[in-house]
N, C-alpha and C positions, 0 to 999 in steps of 0.2 A: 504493500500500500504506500502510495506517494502521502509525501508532507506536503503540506498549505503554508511557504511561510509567507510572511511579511514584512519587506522592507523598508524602511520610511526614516525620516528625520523629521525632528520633534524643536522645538524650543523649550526652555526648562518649565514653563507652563505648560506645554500639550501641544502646541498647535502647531501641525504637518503643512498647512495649505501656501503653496505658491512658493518652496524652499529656493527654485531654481531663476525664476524671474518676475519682471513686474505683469508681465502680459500670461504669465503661465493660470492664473486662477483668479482674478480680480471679484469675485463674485461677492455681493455684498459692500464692496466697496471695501474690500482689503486693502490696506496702503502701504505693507510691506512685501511685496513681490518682491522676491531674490533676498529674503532675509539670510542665506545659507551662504553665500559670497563670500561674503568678508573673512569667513571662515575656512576657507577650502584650504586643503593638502594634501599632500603624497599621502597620506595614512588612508581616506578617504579613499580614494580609489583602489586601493590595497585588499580594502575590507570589501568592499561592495564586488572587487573580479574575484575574492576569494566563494562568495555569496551565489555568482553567476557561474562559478564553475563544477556547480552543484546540479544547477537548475535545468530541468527540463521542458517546462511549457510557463510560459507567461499566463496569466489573468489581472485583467483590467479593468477597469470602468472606462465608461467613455471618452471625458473630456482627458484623462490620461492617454487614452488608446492614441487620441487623436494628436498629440501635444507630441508624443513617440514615432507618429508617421509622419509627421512632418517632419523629423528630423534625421531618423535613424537611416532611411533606406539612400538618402542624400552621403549618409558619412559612415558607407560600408567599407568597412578595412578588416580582411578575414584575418591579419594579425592582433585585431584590438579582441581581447572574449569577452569585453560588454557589446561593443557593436556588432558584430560578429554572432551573436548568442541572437541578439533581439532580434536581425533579421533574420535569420534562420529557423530557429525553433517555433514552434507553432506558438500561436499567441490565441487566446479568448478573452473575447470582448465583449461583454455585458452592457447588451442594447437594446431598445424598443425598437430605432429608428436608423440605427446603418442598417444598410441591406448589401451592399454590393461594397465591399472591403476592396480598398487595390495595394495595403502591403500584406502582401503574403507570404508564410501562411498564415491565414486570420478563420476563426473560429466564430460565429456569430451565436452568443447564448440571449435569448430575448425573452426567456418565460422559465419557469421552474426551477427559479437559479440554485436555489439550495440543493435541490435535488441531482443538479448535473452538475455542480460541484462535488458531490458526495461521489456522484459517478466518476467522475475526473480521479481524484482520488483511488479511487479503487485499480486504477490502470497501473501498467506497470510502470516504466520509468524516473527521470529522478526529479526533484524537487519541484513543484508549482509555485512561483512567485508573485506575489500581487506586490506592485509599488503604490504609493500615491494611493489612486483610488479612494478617497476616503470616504465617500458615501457605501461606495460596493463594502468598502470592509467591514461598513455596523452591521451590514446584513452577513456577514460570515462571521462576527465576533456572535452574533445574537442566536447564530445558529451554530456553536459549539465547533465549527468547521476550521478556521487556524491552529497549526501546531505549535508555530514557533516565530517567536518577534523578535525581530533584530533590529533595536531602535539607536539610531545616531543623535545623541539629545544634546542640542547645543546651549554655550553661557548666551543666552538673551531670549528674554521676556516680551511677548508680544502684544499679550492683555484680548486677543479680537481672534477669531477667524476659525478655521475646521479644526478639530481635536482628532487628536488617537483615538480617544476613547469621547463617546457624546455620550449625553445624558441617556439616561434606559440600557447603557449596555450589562450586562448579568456580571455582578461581581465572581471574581475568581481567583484564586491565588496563583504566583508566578512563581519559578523555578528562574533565579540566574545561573547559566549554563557556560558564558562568558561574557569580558568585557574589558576592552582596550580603549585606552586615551590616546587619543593625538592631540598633534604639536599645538593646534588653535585652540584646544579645553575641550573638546565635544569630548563624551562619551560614547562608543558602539556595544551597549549590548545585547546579551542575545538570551531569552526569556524562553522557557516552556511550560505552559500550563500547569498546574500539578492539581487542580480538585477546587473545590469549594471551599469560600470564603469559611475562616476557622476564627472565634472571637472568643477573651475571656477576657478576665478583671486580676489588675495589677492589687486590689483591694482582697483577694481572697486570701 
C-alpha cells in the first residue's frame, strides 16, 4: 500500500498559502505572496529532491495543478529529479471543471474523491504526494487519508490566509519521525500520525 504524504511550508502560525509568489494565490486579498523568498537555500532543495525521490504519482488540487503547468513542462531538464519527477510521473488532479489536461500525464478525479484516493492508495508503487493544495488537503486530513507530513515551518508570522490545519479538522496526535534546520531558521519536519488525541491533568 502506497503512503499519502504531504509536502508544504508553513509560517510559524500555520499559514501554507502563496509560499512561492505574489500572483501564486492572492485569494482573499492575501498581501504576502512569496512570503518563502527571503528565506531560501541549499538545505531546501536538499530536503524537498530527497522527498521527490520517493515519490511516485502526484495529487493536486487545482489552482496548484494549474500554477505547476505552467511552469514545469517549460523547465524540463531530465537531470533536475524535481522537474524531471513532475513531468513525468502521472499527476491527479482534483477537478469539477478541467476536462481536457494538456500536461501529461494528468489524471482527472472530479467526484468521489475520498474514495479514489483510498483506491490510489491501494496501488502498488511509491509514495503519493500532495503539495500546496490546501483546500484538497482538509478533505484528506478529514478523511483519515495522509500518512505523513513533512512541514518546512519558517521564522515569520503572517496573522491572515490558508492554514495547514483549518478549523473542523479531527484532532490527532503526531509522531516526529525527523527534523532538520537550515541555514535561514526554517524547520523541515517530518510527522506521522500515531492515534487519537490522549488528554490528562498535571493536577492528579
Amino acid at each position: 500500500m502506497r503512503k499519502l504524504v504531504m509536502a508544504g511550508f508553513v509560517s510559524l502560525d500555520g499559514v501554507m498559502q502563496a509560499p512561492g509568489g505574489p500572483e501564486e494565490d492572492p485569494e482573499g486579498g492575501f498581501p504576502y505572496g512569496g512570503w518563502q523568498f527571503p528565506f531560501a537555500d541549499p538545505e531546501m532543495g536538499d530536503v524537498i529532491t530527497r522527498v521527490f525521490e520517493r515519490t511516485g504519482a502526484f495529487l493536486l488540487g487545482r489552482r496548484t495543478y494549474d500554477i505547476f503547468a505552467s511552469y514545469w513542462p517549460e523547465h524540463a531538464d531530465p537531470d533536475d529529479p524535481i522537474s524531471s519527477q513532475l513531468n513525468v510521473l502521472p499527476k491527479y488532479v482534483v477537478s469539477t471543471t478541467l476536462t481536457e489536461p494538456t500536461w501529461q500525464p494528468t489524471t482527472v478525479i472530479s467526484d468521489r474523491v475520498p474514495e479514489r484516493v483510498s483506491e490510489l492508495k491501494e496501488q502498488d508503487g511509491g509514495d503519493i504526494l500532495i503539495q500546496g493544495s490546501s483546500r484538497l488537503l482538509q478533505t484528506l486530513l478529514a478523511h483519515d487519508l495522509v500518512d505523513e507530513l513533512l512541514v518546512g515551518i519558517y521564522p515569520v508570522v503572517l496573522g491572515q490566509g490558508k492554514r495547514l490545519f483549518e478549523k473542523g479538522v479531527p484532532g490527532r496526535t503526531l509522531r516526529l519521525t525527523d527534523s532538520r534546520r537550515t541555514s535561514s531558521g526554517a524547520f523541515f519536519n517530518t510527522y506521522e500520525f500515531a492515534g487519537e488525541v490522549e488528554v490528562g491533568s498535571f493536577g492528579d
